[in-house]
C-alpha positions in Angstrom: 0.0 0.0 0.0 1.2 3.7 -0.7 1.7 5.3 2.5 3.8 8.7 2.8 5.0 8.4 6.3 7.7 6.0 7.3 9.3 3.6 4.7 10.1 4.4 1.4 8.4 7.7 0.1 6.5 7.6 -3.5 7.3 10.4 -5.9 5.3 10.6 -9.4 6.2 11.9 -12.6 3.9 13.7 -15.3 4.6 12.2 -18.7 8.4 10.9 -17.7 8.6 7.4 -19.3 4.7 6.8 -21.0 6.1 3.5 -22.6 6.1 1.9 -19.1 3.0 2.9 -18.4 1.5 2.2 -21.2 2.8 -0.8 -21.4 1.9 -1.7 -17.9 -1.9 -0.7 -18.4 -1.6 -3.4 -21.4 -0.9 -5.9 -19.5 -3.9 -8.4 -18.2 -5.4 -7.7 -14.8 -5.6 -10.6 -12.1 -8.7 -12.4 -13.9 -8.6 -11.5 -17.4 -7.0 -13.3 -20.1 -6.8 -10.2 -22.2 -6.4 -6.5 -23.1 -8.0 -4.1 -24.9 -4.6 -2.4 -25.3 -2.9 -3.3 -28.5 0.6 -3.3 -29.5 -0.6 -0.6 -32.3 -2.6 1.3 -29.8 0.4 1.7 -27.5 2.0 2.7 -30.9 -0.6 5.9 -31.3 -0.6 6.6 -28.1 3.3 7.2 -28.2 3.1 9.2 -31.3 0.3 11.2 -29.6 2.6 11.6 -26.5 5.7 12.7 -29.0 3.2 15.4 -30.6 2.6 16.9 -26.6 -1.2 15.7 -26.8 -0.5 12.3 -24.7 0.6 12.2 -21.2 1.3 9.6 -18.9 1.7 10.1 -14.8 3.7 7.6 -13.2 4.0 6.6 -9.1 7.8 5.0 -8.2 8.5 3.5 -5.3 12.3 2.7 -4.8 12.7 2.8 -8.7 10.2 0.6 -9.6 6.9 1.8 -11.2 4.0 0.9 -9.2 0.9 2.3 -10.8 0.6 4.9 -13.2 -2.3 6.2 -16.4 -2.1 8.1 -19.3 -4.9 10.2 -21.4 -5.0 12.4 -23.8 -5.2 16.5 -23.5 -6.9 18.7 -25.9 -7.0 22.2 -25.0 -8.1 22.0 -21.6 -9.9 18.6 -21.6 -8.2 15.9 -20.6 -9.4 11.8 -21.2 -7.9 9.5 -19.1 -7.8 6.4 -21.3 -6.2 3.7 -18.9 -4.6 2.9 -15.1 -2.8 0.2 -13.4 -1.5 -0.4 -10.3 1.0 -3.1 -9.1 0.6 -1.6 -5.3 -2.6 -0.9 -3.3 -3.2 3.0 -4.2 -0.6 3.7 -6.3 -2.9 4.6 -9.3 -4.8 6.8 -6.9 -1.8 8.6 -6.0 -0.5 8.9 -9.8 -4.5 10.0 -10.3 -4.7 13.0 -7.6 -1.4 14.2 -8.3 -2.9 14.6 -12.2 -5.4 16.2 -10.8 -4.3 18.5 -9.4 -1.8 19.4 -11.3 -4.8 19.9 -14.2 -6.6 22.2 -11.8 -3.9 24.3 -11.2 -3.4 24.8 -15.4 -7.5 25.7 -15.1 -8.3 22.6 -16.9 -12.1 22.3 -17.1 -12.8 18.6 -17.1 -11.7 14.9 -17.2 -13.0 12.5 -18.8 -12.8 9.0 -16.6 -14.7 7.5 -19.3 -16.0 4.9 -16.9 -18.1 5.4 -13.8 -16.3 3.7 -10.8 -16.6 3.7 -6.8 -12.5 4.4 -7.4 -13.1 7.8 -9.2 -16.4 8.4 -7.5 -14.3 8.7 -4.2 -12.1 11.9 -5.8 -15.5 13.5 -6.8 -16.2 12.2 -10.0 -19.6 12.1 -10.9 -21.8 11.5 -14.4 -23.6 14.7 -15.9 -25.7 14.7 -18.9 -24.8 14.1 -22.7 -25.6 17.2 -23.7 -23.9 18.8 -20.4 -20.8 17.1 -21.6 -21.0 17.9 -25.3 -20.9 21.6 -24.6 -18.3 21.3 -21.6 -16.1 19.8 -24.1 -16.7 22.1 -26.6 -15.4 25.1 -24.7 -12.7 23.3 -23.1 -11.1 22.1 -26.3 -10.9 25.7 -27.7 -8.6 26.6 -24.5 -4.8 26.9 -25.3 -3.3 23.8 -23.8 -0.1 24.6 -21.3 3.4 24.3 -23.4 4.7 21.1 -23.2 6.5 18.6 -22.5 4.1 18.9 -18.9 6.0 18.3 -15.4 4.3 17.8 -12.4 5.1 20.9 -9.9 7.3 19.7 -7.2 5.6 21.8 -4.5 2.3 20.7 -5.6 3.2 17.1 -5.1 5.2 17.7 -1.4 1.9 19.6 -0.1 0.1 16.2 -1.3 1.9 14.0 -0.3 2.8 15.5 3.2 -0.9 16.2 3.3 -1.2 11.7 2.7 0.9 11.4 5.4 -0.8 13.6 8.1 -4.0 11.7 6.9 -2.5 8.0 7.7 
């Protein structure tokens, strides 16, 4: 589990090494025999990330890559397409740390494309077609911030000192 205080301390990365994470959302969950993540998606999705639309947000632990998702931006929308986690939480670290990084740039929405108890807990919620369509629509016409993205170091402390106060 991913736990600030004592022991070895996460740290996540905005769009630092997206072929590990894509890869790792590729990979088969406990229970499933397959993926919906082909070797040609992950293909797109790096030449979406080399064009500064794709970014991935990665949690390490000791060096090894724990959890992580990627999604695309456009202006300031972004869709989260996939997570993973190899430790309990670490996706929901690597997912408030986007976040609210996103807020911070005065993105206006994103997408979670699927409507879990996981993303419900961080305020996710379902809003109308039509709702969405034009929430879209003017978030897309927004400049995006310059690339390549990095997460802000004092964002991620206050978060992650803000974890450990919690536990």
């Amino acid at each position: 589990m991913i736990h600030a205080s004592g022991g070895p301390r996460p740290r996540s990365n905005l769009s630092g090494r997206r072929e590990f994470c894509r890869s790792a959302c590729a990979a088969p969950r406990p229970g499933q025999s397959g993926t919906w993540i082909t070797d040609e998606m992950i293909a797109a999705y790096g030449a979406l990330h080399d064009a500064g639309a794709a970014h991935s947000i990665e949690t390490w632990m000791d060096g090894d890559l724990v959890g992580g998702l990627y999604g695309v931006a456009i202006g300031r929308a972004f869709f989260g397409e996939s997570m993973f986690a190899r430790v309990t939480d670490a996706s929901k670290l690597a997912f408030v740390h986007l976040v609210a990084q996103l807020q911070q740039w005065e993105f206006g929405v994103v997408d979670c494309q699927m409507n879990t108890s996981h993303l419900a807990a961080f305020g996710a919620r379902e809003i109308p077609r039509t709702s969405f369509l034009a929430l879209i629509r003017t978030q897309i016409a927004r400049n995006a911030p310059p690339g390549p993205w990095h997460l802000d170091a004092r964002l991620s402390d206050r978060l992650l000192s803000r974890q450990a106060h919690a536990g």
